[in-house]
mmCIF file of the N, C-alpha and C atoms, coordinates in Angstrom:
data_MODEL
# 
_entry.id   MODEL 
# 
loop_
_atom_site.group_PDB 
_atom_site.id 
_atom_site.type_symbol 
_atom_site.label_atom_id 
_atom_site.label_alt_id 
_atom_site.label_comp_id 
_atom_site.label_asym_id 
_atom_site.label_entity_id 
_atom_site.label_seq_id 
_atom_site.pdbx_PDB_ins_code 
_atom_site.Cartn_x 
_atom_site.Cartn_y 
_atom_site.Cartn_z 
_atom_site.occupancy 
_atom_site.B_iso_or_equiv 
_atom_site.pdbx_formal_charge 
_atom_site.auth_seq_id 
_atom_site.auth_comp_id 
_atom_site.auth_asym_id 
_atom_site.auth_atom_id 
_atom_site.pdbx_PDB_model_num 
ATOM 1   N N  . UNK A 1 1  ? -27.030 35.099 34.399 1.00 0.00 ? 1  UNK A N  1 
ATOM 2   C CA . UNK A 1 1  ? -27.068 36.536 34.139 1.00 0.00 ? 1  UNK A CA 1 
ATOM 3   C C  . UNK A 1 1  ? -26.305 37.306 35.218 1.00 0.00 ? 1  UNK A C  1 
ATOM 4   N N  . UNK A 1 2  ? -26.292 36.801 36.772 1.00 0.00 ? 2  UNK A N  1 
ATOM 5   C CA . UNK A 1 2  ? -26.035 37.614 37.585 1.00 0.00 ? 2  UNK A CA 1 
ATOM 6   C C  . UNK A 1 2  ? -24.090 37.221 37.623 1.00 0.00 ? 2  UNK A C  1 
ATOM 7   N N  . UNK A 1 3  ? -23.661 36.278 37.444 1.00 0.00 ? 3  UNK A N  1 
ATOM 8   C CA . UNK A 1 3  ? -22.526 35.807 36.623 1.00 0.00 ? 3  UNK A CA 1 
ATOM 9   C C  . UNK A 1 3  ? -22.084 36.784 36.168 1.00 0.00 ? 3  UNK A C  1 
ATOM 10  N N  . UNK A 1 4  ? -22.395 36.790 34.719 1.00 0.00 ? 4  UNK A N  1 
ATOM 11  C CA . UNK A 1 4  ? -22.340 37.660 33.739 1.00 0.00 ? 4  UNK A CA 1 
ATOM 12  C C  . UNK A 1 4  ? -21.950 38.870 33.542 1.00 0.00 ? 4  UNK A C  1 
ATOM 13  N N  . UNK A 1 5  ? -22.610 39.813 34.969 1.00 0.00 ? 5  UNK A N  1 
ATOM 14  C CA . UNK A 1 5  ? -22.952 40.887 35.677 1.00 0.00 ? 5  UNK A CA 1 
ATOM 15  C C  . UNK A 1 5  ? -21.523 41.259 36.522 1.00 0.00 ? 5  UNK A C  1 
ATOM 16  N N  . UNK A 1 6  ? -21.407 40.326 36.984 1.00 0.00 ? 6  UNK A N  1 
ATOM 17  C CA . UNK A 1 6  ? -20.293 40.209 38.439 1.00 0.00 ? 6  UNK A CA 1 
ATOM 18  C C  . UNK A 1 6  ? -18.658 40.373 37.392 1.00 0.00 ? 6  UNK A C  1 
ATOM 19  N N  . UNK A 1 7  ? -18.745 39.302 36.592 1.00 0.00 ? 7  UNK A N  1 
ATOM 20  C CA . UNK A 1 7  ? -17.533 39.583 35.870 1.00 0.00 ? 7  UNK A CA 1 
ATOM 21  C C  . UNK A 1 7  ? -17.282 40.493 34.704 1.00 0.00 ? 7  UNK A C  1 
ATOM 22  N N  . UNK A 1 8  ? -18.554 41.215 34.223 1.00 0.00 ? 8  UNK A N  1 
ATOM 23  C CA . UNK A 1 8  ? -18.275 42.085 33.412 1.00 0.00 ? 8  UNK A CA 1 
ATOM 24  C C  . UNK A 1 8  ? -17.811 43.758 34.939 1.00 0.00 ? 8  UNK A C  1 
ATOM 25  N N  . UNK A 1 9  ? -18.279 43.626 35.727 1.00 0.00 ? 9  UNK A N  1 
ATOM 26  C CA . UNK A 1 9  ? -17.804 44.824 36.974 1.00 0.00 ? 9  UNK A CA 1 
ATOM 27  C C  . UNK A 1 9  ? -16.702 44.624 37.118 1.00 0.00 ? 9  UNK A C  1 
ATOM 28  N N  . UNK A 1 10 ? -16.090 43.068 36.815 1.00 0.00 ? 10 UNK A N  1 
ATOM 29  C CA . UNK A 1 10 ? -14.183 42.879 37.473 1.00 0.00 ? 10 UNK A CA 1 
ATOM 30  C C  . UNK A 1 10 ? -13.518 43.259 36.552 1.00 0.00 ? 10 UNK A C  1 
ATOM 31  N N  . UNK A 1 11 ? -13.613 43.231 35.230 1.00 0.00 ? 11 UNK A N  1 
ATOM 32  C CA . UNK A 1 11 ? -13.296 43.207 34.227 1.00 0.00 ? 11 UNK A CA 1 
ATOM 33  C C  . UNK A 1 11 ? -13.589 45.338 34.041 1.00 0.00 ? 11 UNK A C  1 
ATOM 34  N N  . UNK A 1 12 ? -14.221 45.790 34.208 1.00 0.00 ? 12 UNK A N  1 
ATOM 35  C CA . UNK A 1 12 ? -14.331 46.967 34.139 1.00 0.00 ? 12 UNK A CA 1 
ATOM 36  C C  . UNK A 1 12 ? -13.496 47.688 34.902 1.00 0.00 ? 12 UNK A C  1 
ATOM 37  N N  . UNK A 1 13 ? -13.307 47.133 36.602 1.00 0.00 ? 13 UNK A N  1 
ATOM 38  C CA . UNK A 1 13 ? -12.765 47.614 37.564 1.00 0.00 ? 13 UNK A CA 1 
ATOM 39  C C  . UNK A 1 13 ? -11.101 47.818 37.032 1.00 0.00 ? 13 UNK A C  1 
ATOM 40  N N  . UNK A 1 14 ? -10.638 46.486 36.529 1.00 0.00 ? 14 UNK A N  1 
ATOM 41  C CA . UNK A 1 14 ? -9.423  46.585 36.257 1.00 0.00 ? 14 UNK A CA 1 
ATOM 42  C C  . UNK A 1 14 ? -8.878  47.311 35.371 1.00 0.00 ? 14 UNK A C  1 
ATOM 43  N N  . UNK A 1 15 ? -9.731  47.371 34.546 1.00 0.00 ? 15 UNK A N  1 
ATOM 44  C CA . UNK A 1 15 ? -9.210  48.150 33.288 1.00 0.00 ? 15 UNK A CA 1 
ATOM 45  C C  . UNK A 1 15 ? -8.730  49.389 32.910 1.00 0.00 ? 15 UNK A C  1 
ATOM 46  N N  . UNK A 1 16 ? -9.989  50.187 34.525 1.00 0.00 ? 16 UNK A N  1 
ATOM 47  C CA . UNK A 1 16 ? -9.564  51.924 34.846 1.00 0.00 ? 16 UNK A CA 1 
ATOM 48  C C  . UNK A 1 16 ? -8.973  51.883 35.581 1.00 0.00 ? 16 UNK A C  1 
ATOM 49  N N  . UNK A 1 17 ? -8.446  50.304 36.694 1.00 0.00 ? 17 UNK A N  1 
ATOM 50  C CA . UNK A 1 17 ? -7.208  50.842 37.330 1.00 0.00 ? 17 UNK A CA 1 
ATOM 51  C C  . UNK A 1 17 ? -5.890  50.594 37.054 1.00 0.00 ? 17 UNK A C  1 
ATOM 52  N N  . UNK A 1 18 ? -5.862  49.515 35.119 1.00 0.00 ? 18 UNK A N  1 
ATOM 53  C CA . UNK A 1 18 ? -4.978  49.821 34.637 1.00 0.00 ? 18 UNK A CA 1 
ATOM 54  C C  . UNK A 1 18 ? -4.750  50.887 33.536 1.00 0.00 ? 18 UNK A C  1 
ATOM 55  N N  . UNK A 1 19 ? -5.820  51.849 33.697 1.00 0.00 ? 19 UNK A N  1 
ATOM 56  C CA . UNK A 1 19 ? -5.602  53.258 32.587 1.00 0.00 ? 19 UNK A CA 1 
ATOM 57  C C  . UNK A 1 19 ? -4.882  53.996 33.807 1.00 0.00 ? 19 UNK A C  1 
ATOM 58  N N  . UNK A 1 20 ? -5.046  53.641 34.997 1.00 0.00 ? 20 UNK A N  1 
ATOM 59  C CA . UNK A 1 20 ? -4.838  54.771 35.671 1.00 0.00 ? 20 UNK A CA 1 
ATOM 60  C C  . UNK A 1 20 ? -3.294  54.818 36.586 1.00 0.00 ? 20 UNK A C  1 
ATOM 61  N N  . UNK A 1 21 ? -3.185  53.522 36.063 1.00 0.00 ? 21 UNK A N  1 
ATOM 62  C CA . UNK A 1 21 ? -1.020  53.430 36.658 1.00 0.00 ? 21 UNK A CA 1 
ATOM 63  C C  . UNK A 1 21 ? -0.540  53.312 35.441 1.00 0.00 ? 21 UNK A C  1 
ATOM 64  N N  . UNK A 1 22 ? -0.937  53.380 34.380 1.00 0.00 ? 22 UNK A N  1 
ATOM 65  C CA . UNK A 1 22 ? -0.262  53.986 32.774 1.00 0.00 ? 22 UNK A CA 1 
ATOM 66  C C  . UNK A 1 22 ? 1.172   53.043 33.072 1.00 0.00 ? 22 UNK A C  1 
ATOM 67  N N  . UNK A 1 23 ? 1.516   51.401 33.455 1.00 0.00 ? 23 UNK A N  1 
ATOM 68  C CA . UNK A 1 23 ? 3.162   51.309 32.967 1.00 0.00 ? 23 UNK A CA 1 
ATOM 69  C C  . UNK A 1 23 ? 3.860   51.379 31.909 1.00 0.00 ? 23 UNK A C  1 
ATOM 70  N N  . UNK A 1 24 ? 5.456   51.696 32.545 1.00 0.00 ? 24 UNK A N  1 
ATOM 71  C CA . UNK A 1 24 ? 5.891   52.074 31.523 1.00 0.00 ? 24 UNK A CA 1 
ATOM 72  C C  . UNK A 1 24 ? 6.159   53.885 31.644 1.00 0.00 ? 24 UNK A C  1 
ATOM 73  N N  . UNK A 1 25 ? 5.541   54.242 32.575 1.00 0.00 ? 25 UNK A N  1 
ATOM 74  C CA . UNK A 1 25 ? 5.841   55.956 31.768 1.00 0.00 ? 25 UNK A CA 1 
ATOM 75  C C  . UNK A 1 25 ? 6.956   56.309 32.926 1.00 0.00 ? 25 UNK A C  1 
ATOM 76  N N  . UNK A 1 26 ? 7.467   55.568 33.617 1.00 0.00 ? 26 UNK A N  1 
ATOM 77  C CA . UNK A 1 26 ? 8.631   55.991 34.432 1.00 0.00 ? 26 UNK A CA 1 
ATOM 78  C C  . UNK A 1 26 ? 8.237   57.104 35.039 1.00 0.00 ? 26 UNK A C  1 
ATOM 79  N N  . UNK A 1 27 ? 7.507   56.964 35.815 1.00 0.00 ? 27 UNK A N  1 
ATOM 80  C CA . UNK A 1 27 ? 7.370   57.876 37.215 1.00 0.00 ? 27 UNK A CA 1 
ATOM 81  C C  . UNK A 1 27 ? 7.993   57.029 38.327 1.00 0.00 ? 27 UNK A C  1 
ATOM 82  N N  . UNK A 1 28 ? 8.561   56.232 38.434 1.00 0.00 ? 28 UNK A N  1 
ATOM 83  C CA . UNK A 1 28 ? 8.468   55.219 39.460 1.00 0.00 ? 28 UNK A CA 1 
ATOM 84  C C  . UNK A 1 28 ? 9.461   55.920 40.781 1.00 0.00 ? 28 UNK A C  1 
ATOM 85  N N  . UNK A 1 29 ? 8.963   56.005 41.500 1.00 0.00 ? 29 UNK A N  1 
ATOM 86  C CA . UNK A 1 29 ? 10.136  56.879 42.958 1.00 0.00 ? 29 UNK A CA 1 
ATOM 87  C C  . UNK A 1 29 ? 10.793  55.694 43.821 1.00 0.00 ? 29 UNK A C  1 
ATOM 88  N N  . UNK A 1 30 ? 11.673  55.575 44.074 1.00 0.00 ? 30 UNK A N  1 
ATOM 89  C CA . UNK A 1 30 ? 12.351  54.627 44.919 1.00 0.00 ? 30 UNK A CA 1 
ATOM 90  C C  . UNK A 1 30 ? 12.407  54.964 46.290 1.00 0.00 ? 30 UNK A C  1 
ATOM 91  N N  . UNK A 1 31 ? 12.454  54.257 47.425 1.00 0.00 ? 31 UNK A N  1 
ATOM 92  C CA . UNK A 1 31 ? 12.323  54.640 48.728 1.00 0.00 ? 31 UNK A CA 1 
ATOM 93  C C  . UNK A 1 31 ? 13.735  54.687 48.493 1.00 0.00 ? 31 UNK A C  1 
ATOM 94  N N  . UNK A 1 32 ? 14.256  55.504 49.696 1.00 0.00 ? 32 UNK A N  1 
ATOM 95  C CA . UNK A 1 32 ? 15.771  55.827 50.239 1.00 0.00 ? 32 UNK A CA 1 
ATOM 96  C C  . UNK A 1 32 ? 16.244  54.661 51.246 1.00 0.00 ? 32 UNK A C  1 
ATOM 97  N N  . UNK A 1 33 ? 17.382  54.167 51.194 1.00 0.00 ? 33 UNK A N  1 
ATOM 98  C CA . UNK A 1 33 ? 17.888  53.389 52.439 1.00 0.00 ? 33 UNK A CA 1 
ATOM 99  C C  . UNK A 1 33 ? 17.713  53.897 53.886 1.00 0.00 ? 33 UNK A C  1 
ATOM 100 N N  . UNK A 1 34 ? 17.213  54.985 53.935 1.00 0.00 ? 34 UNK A N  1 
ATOM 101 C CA . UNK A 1 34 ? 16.510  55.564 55.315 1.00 0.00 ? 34 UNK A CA 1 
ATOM 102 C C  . UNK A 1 34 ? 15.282  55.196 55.971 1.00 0.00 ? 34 UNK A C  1 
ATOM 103 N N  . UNK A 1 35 ? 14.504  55.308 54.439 1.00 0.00 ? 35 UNK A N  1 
ATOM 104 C CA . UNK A 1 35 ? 12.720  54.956 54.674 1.00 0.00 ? 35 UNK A CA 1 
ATOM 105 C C  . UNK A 1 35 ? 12.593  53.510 54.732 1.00 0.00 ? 35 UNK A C  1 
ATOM 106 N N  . UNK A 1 36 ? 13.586  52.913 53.981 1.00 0.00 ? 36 UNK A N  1 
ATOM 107 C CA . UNK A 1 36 ? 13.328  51.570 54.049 1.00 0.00 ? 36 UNK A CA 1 
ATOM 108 C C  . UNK A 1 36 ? 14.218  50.844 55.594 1.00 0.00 ? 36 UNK A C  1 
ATOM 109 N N  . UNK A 1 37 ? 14.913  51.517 56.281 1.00 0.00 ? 37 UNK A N  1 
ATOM 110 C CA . UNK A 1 37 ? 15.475  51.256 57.258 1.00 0.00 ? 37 UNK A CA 1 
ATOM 111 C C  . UNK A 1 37 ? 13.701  51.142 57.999 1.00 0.00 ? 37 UNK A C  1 
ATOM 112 N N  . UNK A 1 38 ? 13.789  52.571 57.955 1.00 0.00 ? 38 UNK A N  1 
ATOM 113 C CA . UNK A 1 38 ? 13.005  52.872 59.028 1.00 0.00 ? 38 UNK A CA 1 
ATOM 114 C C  . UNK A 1 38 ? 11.251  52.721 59.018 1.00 0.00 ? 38 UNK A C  1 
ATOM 115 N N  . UNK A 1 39 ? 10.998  51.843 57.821 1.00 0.00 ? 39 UNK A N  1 
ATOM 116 C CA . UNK A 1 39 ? 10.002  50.809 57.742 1.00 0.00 ? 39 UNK A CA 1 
ATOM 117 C C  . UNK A 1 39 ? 10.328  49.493 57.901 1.00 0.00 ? 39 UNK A C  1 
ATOM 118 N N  . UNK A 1 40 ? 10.966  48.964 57.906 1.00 0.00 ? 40 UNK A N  1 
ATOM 119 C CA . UNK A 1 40 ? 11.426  47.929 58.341 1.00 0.00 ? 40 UNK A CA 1 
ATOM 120 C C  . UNK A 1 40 ? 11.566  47.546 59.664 1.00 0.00 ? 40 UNK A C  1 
ATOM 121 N N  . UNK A 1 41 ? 12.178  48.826 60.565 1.00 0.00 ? 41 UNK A N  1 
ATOM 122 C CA . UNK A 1 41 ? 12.017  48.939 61.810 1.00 0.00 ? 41 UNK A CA 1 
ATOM 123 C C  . UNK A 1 41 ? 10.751  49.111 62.536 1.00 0.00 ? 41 UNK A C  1 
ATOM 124 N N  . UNK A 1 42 ? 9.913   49.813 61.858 1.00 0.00 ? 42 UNK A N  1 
ATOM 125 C CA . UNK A 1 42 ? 8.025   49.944 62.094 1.00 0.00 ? 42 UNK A CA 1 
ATOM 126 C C  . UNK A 1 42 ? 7.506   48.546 62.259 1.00 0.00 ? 42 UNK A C  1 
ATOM 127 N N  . UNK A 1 43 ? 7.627   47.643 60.799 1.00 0.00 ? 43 UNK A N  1 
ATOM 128 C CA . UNK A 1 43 ? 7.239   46.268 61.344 1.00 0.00 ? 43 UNK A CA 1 
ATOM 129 C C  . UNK A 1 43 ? 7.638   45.520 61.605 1.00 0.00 ? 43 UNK A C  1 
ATOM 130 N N  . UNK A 1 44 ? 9.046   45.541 62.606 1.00 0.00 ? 44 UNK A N  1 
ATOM 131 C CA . UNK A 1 44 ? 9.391   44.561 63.257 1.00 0.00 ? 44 UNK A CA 1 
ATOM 132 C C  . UNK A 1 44 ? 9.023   44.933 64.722 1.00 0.00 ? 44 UNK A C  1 
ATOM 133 N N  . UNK A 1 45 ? 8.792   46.149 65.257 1.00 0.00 ? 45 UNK A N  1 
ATOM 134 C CA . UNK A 1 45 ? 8.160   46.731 66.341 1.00 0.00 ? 45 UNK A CA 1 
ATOM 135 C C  . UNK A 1 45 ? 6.623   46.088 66.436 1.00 0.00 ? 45 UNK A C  1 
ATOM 136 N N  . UNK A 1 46 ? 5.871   46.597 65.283 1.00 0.00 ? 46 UNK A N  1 
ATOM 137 C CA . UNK A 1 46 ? 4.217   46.817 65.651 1.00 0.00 ? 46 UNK A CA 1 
ATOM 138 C C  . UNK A 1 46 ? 4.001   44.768 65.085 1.00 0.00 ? 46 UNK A C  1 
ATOM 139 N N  . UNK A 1 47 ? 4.847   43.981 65.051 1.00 0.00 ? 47 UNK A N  1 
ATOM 140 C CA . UNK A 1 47 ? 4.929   42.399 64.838 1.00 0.00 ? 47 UNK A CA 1 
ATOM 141 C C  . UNK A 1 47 ? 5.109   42.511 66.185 1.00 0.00 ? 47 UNK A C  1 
ATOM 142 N N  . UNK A 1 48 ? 6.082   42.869 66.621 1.00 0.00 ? 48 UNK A N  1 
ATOM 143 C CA . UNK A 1 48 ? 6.491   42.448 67.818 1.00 0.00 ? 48 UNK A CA 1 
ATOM 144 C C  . UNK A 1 48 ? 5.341   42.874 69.497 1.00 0.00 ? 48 UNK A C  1 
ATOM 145 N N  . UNK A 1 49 ? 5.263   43.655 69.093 1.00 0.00 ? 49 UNK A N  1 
ATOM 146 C CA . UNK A 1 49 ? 4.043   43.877 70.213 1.00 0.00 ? 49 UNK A CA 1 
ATOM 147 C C  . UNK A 1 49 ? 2.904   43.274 69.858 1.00 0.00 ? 49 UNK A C  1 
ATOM 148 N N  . UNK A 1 50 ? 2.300   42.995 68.128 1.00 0.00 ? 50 UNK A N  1 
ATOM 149 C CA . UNK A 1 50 ? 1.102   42.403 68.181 1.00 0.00 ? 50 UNK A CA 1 
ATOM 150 C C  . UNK A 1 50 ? 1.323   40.905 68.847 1.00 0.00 ? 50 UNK A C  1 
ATOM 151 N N  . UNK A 1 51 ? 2.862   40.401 68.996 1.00 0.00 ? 51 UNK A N  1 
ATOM 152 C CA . UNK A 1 51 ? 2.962   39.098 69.390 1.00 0.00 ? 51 UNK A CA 1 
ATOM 153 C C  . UNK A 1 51 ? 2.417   38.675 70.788 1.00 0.00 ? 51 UNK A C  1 
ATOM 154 N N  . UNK A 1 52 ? 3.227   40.018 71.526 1.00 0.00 ? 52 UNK A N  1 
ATOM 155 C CA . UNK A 1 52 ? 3.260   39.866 72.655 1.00 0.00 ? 52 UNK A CA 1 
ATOM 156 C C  . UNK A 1 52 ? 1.588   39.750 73.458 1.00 0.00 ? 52 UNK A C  1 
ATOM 157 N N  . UNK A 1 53 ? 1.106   40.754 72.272 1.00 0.00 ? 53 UNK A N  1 
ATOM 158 C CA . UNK A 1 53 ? -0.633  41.258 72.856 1.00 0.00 ? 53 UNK A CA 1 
ATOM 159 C C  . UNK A 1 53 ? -1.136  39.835 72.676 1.00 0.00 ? 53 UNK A C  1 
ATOM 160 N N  . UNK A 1 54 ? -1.630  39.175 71.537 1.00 0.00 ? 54 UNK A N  1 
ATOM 161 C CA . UNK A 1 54 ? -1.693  38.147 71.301 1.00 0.00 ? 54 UNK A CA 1 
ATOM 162 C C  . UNK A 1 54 ? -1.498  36.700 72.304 1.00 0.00 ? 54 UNK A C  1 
ATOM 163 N N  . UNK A 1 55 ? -0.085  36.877 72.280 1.00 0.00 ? 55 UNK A N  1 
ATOM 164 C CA . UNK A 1 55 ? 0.354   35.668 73.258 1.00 0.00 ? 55 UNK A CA 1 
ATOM 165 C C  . UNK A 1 55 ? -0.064  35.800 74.836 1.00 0.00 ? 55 UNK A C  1 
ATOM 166 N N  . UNK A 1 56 ? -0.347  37.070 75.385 1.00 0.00 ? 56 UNK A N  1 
ATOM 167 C CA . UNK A 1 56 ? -0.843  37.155 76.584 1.00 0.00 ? 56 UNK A CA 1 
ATOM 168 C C  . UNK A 1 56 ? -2.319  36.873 76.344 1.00 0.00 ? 56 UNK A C  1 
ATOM 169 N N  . UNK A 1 57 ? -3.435  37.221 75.599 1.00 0.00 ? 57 UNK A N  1 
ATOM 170 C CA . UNK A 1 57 ? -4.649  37.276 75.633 1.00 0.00 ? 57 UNK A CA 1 
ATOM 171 C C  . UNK A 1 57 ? -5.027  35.869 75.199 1.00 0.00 ? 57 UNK A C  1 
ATOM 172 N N  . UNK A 1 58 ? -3.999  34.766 75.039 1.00 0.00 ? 58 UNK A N  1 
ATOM 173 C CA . UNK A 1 58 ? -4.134  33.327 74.392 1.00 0.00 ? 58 UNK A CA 1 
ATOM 174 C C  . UNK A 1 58 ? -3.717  32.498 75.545 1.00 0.00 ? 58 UNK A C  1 
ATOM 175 N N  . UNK A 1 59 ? -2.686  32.859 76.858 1.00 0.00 ? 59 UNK A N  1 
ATOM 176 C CA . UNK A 1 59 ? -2.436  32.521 78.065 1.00 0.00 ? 59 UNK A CA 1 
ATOM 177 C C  . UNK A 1 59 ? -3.642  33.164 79.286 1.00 0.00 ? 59 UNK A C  1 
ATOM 178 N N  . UNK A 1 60 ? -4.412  34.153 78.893 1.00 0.00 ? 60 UNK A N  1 
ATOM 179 C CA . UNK A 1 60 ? -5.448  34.981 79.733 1.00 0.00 ? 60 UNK A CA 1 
ATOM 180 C C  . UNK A 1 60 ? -7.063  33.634 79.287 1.00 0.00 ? 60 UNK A C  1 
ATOM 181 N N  . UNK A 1 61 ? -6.593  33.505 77.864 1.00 0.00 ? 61 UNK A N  1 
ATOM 182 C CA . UNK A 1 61 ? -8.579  32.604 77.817 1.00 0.00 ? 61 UNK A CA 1 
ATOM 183 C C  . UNK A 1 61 ? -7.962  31.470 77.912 1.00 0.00 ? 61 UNK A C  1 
ATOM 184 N N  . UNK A 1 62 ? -6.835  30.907 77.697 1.00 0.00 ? 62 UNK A N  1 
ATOM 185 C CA . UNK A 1 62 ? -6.611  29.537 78.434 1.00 0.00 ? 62 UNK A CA 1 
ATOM 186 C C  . UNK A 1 62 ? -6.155  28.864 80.110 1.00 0.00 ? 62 UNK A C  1 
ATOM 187 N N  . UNK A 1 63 ? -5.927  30.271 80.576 1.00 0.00 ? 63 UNK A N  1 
ATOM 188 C CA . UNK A 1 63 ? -6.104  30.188 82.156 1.00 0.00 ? 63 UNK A CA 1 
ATOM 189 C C  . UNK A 1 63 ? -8.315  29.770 82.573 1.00 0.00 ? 63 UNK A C  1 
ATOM 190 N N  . UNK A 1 64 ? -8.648  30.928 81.623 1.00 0.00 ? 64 UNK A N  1 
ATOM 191 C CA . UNK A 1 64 ? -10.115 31.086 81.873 1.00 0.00 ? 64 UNK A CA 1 
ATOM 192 C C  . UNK A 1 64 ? -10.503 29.608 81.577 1.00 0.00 ? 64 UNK A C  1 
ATOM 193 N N  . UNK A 1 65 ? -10.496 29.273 79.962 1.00 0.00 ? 65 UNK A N  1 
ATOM 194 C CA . UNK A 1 65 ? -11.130 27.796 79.918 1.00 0.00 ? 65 UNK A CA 1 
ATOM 195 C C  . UNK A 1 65 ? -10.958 27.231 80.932 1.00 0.00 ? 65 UNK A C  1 
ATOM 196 N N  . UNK A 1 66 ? -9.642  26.671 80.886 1.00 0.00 ? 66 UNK A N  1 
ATOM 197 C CA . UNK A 1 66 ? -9.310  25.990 82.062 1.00 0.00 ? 66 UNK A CA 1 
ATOM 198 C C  . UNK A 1 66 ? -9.869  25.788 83.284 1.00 0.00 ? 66 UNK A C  1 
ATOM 199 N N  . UNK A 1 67 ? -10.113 26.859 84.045 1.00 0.00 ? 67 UNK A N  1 
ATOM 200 C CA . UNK A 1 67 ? -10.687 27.143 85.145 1.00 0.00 ? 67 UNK A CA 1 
ATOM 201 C C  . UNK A 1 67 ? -11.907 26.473 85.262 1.00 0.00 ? 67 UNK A C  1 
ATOM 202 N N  . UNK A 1 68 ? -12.681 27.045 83.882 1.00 0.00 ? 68 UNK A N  1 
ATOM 203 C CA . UNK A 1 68 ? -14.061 26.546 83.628 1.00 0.00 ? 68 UNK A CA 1 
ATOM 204 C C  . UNK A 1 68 ? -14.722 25.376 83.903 1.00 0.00 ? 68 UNK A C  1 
ATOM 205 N N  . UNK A 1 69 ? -13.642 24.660 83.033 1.00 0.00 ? 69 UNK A N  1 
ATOM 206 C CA . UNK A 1 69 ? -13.543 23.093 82.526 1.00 0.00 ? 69 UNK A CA 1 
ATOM 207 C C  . UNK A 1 69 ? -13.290 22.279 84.077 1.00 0.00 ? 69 UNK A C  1 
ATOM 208 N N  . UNK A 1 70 ? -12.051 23.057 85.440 1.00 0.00 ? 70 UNK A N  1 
ATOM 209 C CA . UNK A 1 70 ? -11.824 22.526 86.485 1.00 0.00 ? 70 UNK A CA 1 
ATOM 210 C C  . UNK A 1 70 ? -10.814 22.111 86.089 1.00 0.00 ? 70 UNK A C  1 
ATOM 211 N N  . UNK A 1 71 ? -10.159 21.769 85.031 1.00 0.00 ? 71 UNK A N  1 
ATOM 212 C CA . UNK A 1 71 ? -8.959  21.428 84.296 1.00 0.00 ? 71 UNK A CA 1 
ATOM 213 C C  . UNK A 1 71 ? -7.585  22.215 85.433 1.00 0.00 ? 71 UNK A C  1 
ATOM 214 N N  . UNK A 1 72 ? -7.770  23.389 85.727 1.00 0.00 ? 72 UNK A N  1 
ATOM 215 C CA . UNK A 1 72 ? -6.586  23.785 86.405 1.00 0.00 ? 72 UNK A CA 1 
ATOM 216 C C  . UNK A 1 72 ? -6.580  24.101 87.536 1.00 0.00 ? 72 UNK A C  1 
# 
């Protein structure tokens, strides 16, 4: 029953959120070679620093283990 329940809600969900992008009626807006420059440039920036954040805080708890362990 609770089955039943779960996929009749997915099945509902989709249905008003395909009444509600209607395809087909050509509204569709295209980004400009500007926006798409200059999103493109956004995530190769906010990649690039999450790398960096990342890769330091993965050299910061493997100094720590280490330490722990007597390993270094």
């Amino acid at each position: 029953m609770q089955m039943k329940l779960f996929f009749n809600k997915i099945i509902k969900y989709f249905s008003e959120v395909w009444g509600e992008v209607k395809p087909g009626e050509g509204k569709v807006s295209w980004p400009s070679m500007e926006e798409i420059k200059g999103s493109t440039w956004l995530v190769v920036v906010t990649v690039g620093i999450a790398a960096v954040y990342l890769g330091v805080i993965d050299m910061v708890v493997g100094y720590v283990v280490s330490w722990m362990m007597g390993i270094g």
